[in-house]
C-alpha positions as CSV (number, residue, x, y, z in Angstrom):
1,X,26.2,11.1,-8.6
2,X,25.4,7.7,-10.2
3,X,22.0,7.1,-10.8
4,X,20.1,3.5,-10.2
5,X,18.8,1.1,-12.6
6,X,15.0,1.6,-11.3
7,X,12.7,-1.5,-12.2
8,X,11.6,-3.3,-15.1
9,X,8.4,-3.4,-16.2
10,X,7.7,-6.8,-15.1
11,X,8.7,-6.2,-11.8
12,X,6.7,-2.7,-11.3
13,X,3.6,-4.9,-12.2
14,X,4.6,-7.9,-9.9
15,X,5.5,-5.3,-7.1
16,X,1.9,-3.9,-7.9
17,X,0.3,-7.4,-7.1
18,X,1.7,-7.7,-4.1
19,X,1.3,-3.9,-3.0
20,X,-2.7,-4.6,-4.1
21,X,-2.0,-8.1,-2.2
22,X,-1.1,-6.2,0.9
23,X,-3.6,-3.3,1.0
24,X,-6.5,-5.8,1.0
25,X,-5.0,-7.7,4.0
26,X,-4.3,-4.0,5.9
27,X,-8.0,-3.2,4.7
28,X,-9.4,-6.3,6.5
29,X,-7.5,-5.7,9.5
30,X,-8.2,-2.1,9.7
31,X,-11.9,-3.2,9.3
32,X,-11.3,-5.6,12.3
33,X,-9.7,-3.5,14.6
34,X,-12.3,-0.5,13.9
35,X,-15.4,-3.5,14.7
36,X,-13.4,-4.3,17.8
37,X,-12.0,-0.8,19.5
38,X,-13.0,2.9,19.4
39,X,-12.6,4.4,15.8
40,X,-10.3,6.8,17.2
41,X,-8.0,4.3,19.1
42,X,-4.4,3.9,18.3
43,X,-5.0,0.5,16.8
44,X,-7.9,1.9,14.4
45,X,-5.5,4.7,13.6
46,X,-2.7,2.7,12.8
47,X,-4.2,0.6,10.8
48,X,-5.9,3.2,8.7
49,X,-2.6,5.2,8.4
50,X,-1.1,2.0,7.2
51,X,-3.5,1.0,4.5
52,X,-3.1,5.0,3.3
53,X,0.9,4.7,3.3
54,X,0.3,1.4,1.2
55,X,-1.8,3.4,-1.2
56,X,0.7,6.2,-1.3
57,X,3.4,3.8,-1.9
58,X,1.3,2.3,-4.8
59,X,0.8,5.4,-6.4
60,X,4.0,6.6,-6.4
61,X,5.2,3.4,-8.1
62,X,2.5,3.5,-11.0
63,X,4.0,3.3,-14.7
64,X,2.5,5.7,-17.0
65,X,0.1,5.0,-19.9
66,X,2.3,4.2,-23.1
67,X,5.7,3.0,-21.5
């Protein structure tokens, strides 16, 4: 099975800014919604499960120390 190139360097860290770019603009929605609706409506709970797959996704793509 052939495997893929993955990402450079440059690229994780660009991809990083714009993951970090992303939560914070989830984050103030989330916060939005949660002012605006029951914490435990569907739009509050989207959003917060959103902002956590974000943060999943970030982690996942971290470069270790040293490479």
């Amino acid at each position: 099975m052939p495997t893929k190139p993955g990402l450079t360097r440059t690229e994780h860290e660009e991809l990083g800014a714009t993951l970090k770019q992303l939560r914070d603009e989830v984050l103030r929605i989330s916060q939005q919604l949660e002012t605006a609706y029951p914490k435990l409506s569907p739009a509050a709970r989207l959003s917060a499960k959103a902002a956590h797959a974000v943060d999943r996704l970030s982690t996942t793509l971290l470069i270790p120390e040293g490479t």
